[in-house]
N, C-alpha and C positions, 0 to 999 in steps of 0.2 A: 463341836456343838455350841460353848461358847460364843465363838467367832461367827458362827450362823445366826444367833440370837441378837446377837449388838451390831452386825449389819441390819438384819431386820428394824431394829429397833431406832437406828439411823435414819434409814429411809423414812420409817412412820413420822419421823419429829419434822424429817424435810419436809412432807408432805403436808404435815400439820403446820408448818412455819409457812409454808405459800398459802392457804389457805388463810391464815390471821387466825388461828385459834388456840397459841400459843399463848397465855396470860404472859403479860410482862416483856415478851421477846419482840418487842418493837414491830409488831404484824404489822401488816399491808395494811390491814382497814384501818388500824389503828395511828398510821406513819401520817394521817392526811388531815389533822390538825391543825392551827383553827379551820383551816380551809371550809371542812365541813359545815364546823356550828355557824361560820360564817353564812354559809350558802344553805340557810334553812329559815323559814319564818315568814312575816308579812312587810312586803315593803309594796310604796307607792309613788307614783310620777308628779302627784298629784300637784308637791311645791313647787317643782320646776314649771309645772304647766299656769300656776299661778304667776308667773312673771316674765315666762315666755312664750306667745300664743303660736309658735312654730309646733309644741308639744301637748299634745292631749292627756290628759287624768286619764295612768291608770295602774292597774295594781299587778303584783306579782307576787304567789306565792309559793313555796317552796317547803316540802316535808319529804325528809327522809325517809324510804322504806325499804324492806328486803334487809335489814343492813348486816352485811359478811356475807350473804348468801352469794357461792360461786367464787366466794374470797374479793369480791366489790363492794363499794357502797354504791347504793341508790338513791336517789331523790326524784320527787316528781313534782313538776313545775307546771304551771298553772297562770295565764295572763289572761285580762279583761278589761275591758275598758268601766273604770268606776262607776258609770251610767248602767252597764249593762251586766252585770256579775252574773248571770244567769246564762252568759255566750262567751265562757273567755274565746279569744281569737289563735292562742294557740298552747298545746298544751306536749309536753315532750316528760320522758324521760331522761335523768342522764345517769352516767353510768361514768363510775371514776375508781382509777386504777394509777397506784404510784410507780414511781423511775425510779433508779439505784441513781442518777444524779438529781432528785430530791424536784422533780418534775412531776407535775399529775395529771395527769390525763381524760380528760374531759369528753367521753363519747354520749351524740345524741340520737335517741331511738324514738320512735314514733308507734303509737298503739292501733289495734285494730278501733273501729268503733271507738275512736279519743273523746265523742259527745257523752258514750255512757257515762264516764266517767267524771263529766263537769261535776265542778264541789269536792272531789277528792280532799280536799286539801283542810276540809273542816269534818270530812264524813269518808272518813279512812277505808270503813266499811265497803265504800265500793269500789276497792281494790283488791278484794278479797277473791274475785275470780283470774285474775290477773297474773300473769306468772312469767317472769324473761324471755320462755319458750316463745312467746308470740311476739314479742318488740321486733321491731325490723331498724336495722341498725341506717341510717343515713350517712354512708359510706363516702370518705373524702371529706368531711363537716366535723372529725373530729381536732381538739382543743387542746395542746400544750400549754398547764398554767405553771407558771411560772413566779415567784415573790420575786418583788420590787424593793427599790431600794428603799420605799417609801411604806412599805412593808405588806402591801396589799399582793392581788395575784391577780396576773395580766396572763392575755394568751390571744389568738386569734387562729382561724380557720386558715391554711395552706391556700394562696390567689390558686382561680384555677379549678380546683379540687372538689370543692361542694355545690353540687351542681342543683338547681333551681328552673323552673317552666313559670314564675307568679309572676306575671306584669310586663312580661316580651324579656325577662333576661333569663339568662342562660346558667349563671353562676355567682356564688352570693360568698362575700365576705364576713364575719362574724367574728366582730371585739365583745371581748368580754373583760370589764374588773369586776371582782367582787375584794370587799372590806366587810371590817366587823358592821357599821350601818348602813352597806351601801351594797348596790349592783349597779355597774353602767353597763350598758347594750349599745351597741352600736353596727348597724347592718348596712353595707354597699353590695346593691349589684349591678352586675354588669353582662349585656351580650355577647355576643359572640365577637362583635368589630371592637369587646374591650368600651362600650360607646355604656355611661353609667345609666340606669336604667330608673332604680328607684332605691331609696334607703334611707336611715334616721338624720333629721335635720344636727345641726351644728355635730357635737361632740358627742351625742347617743343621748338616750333617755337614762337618767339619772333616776332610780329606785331607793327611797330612803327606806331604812328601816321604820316600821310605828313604834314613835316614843317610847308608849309604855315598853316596848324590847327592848330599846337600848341599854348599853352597860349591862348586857345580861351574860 
């Protein structure tokens, strides 16, 4: 009976230890440090586009939600052109999940009806019907980030793999940095003859964080 008991009781702690809801036991959710606080908050294009006219003002915002549910963190992202904060142009969930080689993985899903939801990011509220069940996962576009030796986290979508119909290309590549004040984006795609199609001018659009965040 004993031995029946402290097997059982093994397995529960497994099960509770994948989940992340171990206090103190290095969980999942809990492994993916600064990474997260990093990639949460309001940042803007806005200075880059002040001195270089390749680049248009515009913002991005990012709010954690769901967080542990399913043993993930969540955030929901949110971009708009600074003129137009009433139309961002695109809006995603990501979904991130760590490696036992200290890798995190960066998956992105797409919502039904993604317009309901514009504003999320100041009015929480309307994510309140919203639930994983319905995210459709964009299969092949998922993100290995990785820390640098510069101490930030880099990654980019597998050539190839994340496939794309927007502008005559076929398939789309996606850099990603994020730092404590920053996010760079940078997107190439390309057709089918590999011929580049369309994507961000020089080195990606640079997202700073707003001041008042910084050192937070």
């Amino acid at each position: 009976m004993a031995k029946l008991l402290a097997a059982v009781l093994g397995l529960l702690c497994s099960c509770l230890a994948l989940a992340g809801t171990i206090p103190g036991n290095g969980s999942p959710t809990s492994s993916m440090e600064p990474l997260l606080s990093w990639f949460s908050g309001e940042f803007s294009s806005k200075e880059q586009a002040s001195y270089d006219s390749r680049f248009t003002s515009a913002e991005l915002r990012l709010m954690e939600i769901w967080r542990g549910r399913q043993g993930y963190r969540w955030v929901y992202a949110e971009q708009y052109l600074t003129q137009r904060a009433v139309r961002p142009f695109r809006q995603r969930i990501y979904r991130f999940s760590p490696a036992p080689d200290g890798r995190i993985l960066m998956a992105e899903l797409t919502m039904p009806m993604a317009t309901d939801f514009a504003g999320a990011w100041h009015n929480p509220a309307l994510l309140d019907s919203l639930t994983p069940q319905q995210l459709s996962l964009r299969q092949g576009c998922e993100i290995w980030l990785a820390r640098t030796s510069a101490g930030e986290y880099a990654g980019h979508t597998r050539v190839g793999h994340c496939a794309t119909n927007f502008g005559g290309a076929a398939t789309l590549v996606q850099h990603i940095w994020i730092g404590p004040n920053s996010v760079r984006l940078l997107d190439r795609a390309y057709d089918l003859k590999g011929k580049a199609r369309w994507g961000s001018p020089g080195e990606g659009y640079v997202y700073l964080r707003r001041s008042e965040e910084r050192g937070q």
